[in-house]
C-alpha positions in Angstrom: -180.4 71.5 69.1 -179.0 72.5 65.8 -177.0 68.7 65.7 -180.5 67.2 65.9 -181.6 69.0 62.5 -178.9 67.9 60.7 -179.6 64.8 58.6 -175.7 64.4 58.4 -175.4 64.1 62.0 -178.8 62.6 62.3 -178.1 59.9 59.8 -174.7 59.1 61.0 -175.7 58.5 64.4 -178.9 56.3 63.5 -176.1 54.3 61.2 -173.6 54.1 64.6 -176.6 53.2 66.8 -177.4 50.5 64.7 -174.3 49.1 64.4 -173.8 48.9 68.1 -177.0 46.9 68.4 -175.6 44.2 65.7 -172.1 44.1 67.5 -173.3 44.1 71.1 -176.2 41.2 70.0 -173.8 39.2 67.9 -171.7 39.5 71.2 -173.8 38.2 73.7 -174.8 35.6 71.0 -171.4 34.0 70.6 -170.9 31.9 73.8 -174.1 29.9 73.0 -173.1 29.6 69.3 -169.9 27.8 70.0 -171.6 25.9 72.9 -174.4 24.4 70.9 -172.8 24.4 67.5 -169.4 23.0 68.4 -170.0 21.2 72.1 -167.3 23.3 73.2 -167.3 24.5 77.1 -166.7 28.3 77.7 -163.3 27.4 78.9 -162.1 26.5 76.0 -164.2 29.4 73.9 -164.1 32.2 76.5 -160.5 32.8 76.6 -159.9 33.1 72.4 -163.3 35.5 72.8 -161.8 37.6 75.2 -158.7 37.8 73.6 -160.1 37.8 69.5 -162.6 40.5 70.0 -160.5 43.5 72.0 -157.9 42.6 68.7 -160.5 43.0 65.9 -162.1 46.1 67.5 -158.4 47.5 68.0 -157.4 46.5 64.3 -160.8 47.4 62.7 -160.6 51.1 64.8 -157.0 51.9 63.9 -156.7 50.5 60.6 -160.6 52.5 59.6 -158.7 55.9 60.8 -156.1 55.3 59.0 -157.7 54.0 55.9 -160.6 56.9 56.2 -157.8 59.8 56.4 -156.4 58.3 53.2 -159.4 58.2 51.4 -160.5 61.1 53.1 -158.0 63.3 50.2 -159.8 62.1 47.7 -163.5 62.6 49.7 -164.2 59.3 49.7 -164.1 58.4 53.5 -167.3 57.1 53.6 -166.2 54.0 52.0 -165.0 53.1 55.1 -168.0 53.3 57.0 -170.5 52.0 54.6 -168.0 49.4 52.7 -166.6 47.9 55.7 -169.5 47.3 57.3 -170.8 45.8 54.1 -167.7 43.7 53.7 -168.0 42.2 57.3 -171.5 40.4 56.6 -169.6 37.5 55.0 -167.2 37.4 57.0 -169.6 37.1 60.3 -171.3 34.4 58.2 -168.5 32.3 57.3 -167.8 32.4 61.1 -171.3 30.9 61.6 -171.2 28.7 59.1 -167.5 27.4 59.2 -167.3 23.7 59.8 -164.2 24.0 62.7 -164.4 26.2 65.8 -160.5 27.1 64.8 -162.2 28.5 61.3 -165.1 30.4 63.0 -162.5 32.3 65.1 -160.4 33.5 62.2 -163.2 34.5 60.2 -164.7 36.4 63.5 -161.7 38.1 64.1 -161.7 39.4 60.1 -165.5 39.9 60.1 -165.3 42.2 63.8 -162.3 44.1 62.6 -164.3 45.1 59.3 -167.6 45.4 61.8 -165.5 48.1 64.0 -163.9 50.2 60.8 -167.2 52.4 60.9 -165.6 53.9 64.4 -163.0 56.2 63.8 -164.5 57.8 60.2 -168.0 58.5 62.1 -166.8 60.5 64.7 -165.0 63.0 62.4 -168.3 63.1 60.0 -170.1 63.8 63.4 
């Protein structure tokens, strides 16, 4: 009970919830994307989705520990979780907006791996 009066712990798990429901949306979103955007069948989509988003997840987890310990020294981990995320919106954009399914992928696998840094940082602040 005393986790649920902390507004550290409160706010960093509204921020992760929150996240999730972005990630998870944007997700489920992507096979009809590059179906009616790019007339492509999920055969030729399914397997770089399968393959892009396990590696930017992996990339953005790893490499946000990593990055959140060293800025950690200097208390400023949370520059991670709040600058990464922020980072990503363009990223995710330019993947909607690119004008080549070949250019929506690399800028999805930048934009998820800056969408997943939040990760690692949040479960140490919690």
């Amino acid at each position: 009970m005393s986790l649920l009066r902390s507004p550290g712990f409160m706010s960093v798990t509204l921020a992760a919830a929150l996240n999730d429901v972005g990630s998870y949306a944007l997700i489920a979103w992507q096979s009809t994307f590059y179906e009616r955007v790019y007339g492509l069948e999920s055969s030729a989509y399914a397997p770089v989705l399968a393959t892009l988003l396990p590696i930017g997840g992996i990339i953005g987890g790893v490499g946000g520990g990593y990055l959140a310990d060293r800025l950690g020294r200097q208390g400023r981990r949370w520059w991670v979780t709040a600058g990464a995320t922020c980072a990503a919106a363009p990223c995710l954009a330019a993947s909607c907006l690119a004008t080549t399914p070949e250019a929506s992928y690399a800028a999805l696998l930048v934009g998820f791996a800056l969408s997943e840094m939040w990760r690692a940082p949040s479960a140490v602040m919690a």
